[in-house]
N, C-alpha and C positions, 0 to 999 in steps of 0.2 A: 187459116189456110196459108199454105209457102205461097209467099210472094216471085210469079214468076221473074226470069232477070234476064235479059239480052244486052250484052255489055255494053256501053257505047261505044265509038272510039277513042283510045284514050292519046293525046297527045302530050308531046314535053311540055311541063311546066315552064316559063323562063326562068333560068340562073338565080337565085337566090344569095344573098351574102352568107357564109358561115355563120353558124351560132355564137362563135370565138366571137366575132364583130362584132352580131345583130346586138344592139342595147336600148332599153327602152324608158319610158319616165319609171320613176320611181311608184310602186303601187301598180304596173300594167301588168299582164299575164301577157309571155309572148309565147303561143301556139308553135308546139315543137322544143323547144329552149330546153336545158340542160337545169338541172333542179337548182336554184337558185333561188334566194328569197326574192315572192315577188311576181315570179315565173314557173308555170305549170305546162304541164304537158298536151297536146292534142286530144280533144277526148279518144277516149278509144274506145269500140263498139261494148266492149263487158261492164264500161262503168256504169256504175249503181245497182246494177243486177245479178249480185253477190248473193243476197238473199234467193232471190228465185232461182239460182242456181245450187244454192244451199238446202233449196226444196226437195231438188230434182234428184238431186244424189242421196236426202234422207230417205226420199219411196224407196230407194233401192238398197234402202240399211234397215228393214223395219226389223228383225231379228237381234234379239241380243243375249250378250252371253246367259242371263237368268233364263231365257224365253228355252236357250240348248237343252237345259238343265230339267225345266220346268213342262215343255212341249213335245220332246222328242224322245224316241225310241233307239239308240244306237244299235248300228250296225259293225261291229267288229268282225275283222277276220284276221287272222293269224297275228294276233298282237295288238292291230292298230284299229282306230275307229274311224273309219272309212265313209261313214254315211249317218243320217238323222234322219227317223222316217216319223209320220206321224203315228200314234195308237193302232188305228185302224188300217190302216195298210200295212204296218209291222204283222198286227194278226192275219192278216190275209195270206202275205209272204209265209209266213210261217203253217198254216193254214193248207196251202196251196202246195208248198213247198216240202209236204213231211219227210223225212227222210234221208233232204239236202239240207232244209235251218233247223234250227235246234233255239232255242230259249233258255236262256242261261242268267244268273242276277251274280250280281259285285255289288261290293263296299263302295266302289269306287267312282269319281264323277263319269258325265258322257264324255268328258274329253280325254279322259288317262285310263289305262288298262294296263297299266305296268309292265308292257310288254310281254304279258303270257301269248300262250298259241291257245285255239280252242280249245282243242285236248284237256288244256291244263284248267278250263271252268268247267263247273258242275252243271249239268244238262240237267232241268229241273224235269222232276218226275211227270207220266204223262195226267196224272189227276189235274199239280198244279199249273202244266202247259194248257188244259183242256179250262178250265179256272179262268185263264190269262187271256185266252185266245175267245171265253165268251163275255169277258169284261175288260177290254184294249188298254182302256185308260188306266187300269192296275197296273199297268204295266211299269208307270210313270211312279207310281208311290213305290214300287217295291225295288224300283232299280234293275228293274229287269234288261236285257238287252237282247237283241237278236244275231246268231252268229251260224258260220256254219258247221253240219254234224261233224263232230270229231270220226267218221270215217270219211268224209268228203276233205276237212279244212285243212290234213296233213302231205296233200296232193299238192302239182304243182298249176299255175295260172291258167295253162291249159285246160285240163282237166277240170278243175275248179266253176272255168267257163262253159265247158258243156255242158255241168250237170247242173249249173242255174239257168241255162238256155232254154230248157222245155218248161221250166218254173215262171220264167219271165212271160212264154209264148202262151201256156194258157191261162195266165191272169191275163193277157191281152183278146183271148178269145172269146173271157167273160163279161172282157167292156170295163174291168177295173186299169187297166192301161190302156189309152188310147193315143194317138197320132202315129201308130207305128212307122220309123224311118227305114227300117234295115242297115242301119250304121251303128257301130259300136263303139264306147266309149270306154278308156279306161277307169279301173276305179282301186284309186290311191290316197294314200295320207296326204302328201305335195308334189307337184308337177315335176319331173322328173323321176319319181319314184320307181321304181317297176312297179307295177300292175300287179293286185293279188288275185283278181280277174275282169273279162270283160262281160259290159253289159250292154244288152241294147237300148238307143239314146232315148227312146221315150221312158224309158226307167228310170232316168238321171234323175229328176225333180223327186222323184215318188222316195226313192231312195235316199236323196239327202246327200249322194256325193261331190266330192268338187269336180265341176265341169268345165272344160277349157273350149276357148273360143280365141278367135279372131277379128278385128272390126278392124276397117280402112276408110281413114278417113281422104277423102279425094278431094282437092281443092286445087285453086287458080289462083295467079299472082297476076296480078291487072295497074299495080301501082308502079309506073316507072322509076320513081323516086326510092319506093324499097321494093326491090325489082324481089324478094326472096322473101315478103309479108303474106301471106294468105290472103286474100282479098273476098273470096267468093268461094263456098261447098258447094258441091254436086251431095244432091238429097236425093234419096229413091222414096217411093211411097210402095208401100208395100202388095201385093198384089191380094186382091177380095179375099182368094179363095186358099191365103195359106190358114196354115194349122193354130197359129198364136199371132197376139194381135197383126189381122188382116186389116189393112188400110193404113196402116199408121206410117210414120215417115222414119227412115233410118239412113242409116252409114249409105254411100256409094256400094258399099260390100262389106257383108258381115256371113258368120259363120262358124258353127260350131267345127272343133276339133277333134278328130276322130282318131282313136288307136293307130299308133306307130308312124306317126305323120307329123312331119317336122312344120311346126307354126307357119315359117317363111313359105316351106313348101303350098302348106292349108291356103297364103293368102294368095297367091301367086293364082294358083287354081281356080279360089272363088274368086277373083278378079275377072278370068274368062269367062268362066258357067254363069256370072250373075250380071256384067254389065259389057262384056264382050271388050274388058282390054287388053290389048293383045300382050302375051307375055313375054316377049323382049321389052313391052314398054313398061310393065310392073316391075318384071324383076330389074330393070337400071333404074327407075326412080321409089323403087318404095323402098321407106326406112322404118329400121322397127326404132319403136319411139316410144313404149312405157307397156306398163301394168298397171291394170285398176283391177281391184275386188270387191264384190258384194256380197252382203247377205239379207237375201229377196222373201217375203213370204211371198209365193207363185200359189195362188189357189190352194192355202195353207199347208202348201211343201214348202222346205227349207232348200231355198236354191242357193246354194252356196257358190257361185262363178270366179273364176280367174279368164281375164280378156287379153290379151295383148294385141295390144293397139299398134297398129301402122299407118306411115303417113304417106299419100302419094300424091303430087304435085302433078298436074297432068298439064299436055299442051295447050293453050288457049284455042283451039284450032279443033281438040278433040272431043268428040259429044259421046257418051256413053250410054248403050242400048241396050233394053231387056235379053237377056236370051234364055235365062230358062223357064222362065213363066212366074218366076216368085216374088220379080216385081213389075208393078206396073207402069212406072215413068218413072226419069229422070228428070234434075228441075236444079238449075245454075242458081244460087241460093248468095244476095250478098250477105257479107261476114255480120254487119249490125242486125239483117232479118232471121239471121239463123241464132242471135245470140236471144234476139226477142223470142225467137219461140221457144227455144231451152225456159228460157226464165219466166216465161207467161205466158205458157200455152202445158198440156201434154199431151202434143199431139204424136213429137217423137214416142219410138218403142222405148220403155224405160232404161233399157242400161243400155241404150243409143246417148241417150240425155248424161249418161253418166260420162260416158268417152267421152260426148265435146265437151263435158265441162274439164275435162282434161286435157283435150284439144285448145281450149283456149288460154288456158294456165299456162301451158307450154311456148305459145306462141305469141304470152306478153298481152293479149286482146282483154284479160283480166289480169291485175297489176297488185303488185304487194300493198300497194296505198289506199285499194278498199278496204273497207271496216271488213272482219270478217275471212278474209282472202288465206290465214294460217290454218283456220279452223277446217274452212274448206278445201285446202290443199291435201290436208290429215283425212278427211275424210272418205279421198278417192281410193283408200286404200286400207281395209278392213281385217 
């Protein structure tokens, strides 16, 4: 459970001599001191918990290149392979979809299509679609892939999007998609990309595309001494009745990223609708501050996420309040009890655990001098 925290007050330490000065007997450790033989530094809340940190980021890599190869179904459109679905949902889409997907097989791995358009792959006949579509898993031995009909795929994103829109709506009619948002997501090779079309965000998992997000991580500085060190998170727990893990503990503000919506903008926003800060105070204090990537088995979909992480430094003064319902409290969280629960606990949402273990890398709370600390720096980023 977070440990609640109501700060004390903190007063000035008295005047300390410089480190240049301070010297101590030979063989003493002096707390703070400058690396010297002899001389170590102040613990700092990450140390030793490299490993359970190294945990937290492995659940969110369970995917690997053999598993692309070995488990998934690509979905290509105009060239690029855009998505990873599993056997049975690839037949479904296709299934469902007659007329918009088509079934098509390559030489080629799931990650290269040489850059053809549909058009230019062979629509396999409807014997062997109907073949394919009542045995999923063939799908994987023969290299099959799913794309869209060569009279749909030579269209533009628009268009594209309409005619998977009623393809999407009644696989979710039929209960094979479920949580529907009414938000739409692009779906592209890499961030930036243009769009070969949108889709709605409960399809993103099923689908296998990369989905872009935002996480904010909200912290207080409480140490007069390093007046600009993070001392304490603001943790939200999650409200019972959302859609994926309900209860669990997360960012200040997190949030998926939606078609034509600039990240800053996205954070800015969810800042208001999810813990009421007001946005003259985000947009002057939040700083975009990295990228982390995963690749998630989600209830044997391939979530493949791009997050970009923001930092926002909030007033000591200022307490941050539910407002739209998706979470249930806020909880002033010190920096060693939040580092405890990343590393031995999963109580956090999982690619919550993943930001602060990024969040703490960045901001020195885990240090280059733990065993381990290269391996999991590489790791944050897939």
């Amino acid at each position: 459970m977070v440990a609640s925290c109501v700060p004390a007050a903190h007063t000035r330490s008295p005047a300390r001599p410089s480190p240049s000065r301070r010297r101590a007997p030979r063989g003493m450790a002096v707390s703070g001191a400058s690396a010297e033989p002899g001389i170590s530094r102040a613990r700092s809340p990450g140390a030793g918990r490299v490993p359970g940190f190294a945990k937290r980021v492995a659940e969110c890599n369970e995917i690997t290149p053999a598993d692309v190869a070995r488990k998934y179904v690509p979905l290509v459109v105009a060239g690029e392979s855009v998505g990873l679905m599993q056997p049975a949902f690839a037949a479904e889409l296709a299934k469902e979809g007659e007329g918009v997907f088509a079934l098509c097989r390559s030489d080629e791995t799931n990650e290269s299509h040489a850059e053809k358009t549909s058009a230019e792959y062979e629509v396999l006949p409807a014997s062997t679609t109907a073949e394919l579509l009542a045995n999923p898993h063939r799908m994987l031995e023969t290299k099959t892939f799913v794309t869209l009909d060569p009279a749909i795929a030579g269209n533009d994103a628009t268009s594209r999007s309409n005619a998977v829109a009623p393809v999407l709506a009644r696989l979710n009619k039929r209960g094979v998609i479920d949580g529907w948002r009414s938000e739409l997501f692009p779906v592209n090779s890499s961030y930036g990309e243009p769009p070969v079309f949108l889709v709605e965000r409960a399809a993103a998992s099923l689908l296998g595309i990369r989905a872009y997000g935002v996480h904010i991580n909200g912290f207080v500085c409480l140490d007069e001494s390093r007046p600009s060190q993070p001392t304490h998170l603001w943790v939200a727990k999650r409200s019972q009745t959302k859609q994926t893990f309900p209860n669990m503990l997360d960012h200040l503000v997190a949030g998926g990223l939606p078609a034509n919506m600039d990240p800053v903008l996205c954070a800015v926003k969810e800042c208001e609708e999810e813990a009421s800060v007001p946005p003259s105070l985000a947009t002057e204090n939040l700083q975009s501050a990295s990228i982390v990537t995963y690749n998630s088995d989600y209830r044997g979909c391939c979530k493949r996420d791009v997050l970009f992480c923001y930092d926002l430094a909030l007033p000591v003064d200022f307490k941050p309040t539910p407002n739209d319902g998706e979470v249930d409290s806020f909880t002033l969280v010190p920096m060693d009890e939040a580092c405890r629960l990343v590393a031995e606990t999963k109580e956090f949402k999982p690619n919550v655990a993943l930001v602060l273990v990024d969040f703490f890398v960045r901001h020195g709370i885990v240090t280059p001098e733990e065993p381990g600390y290269v391996e999991l720096v590489k790791a944050l980023r897939q």
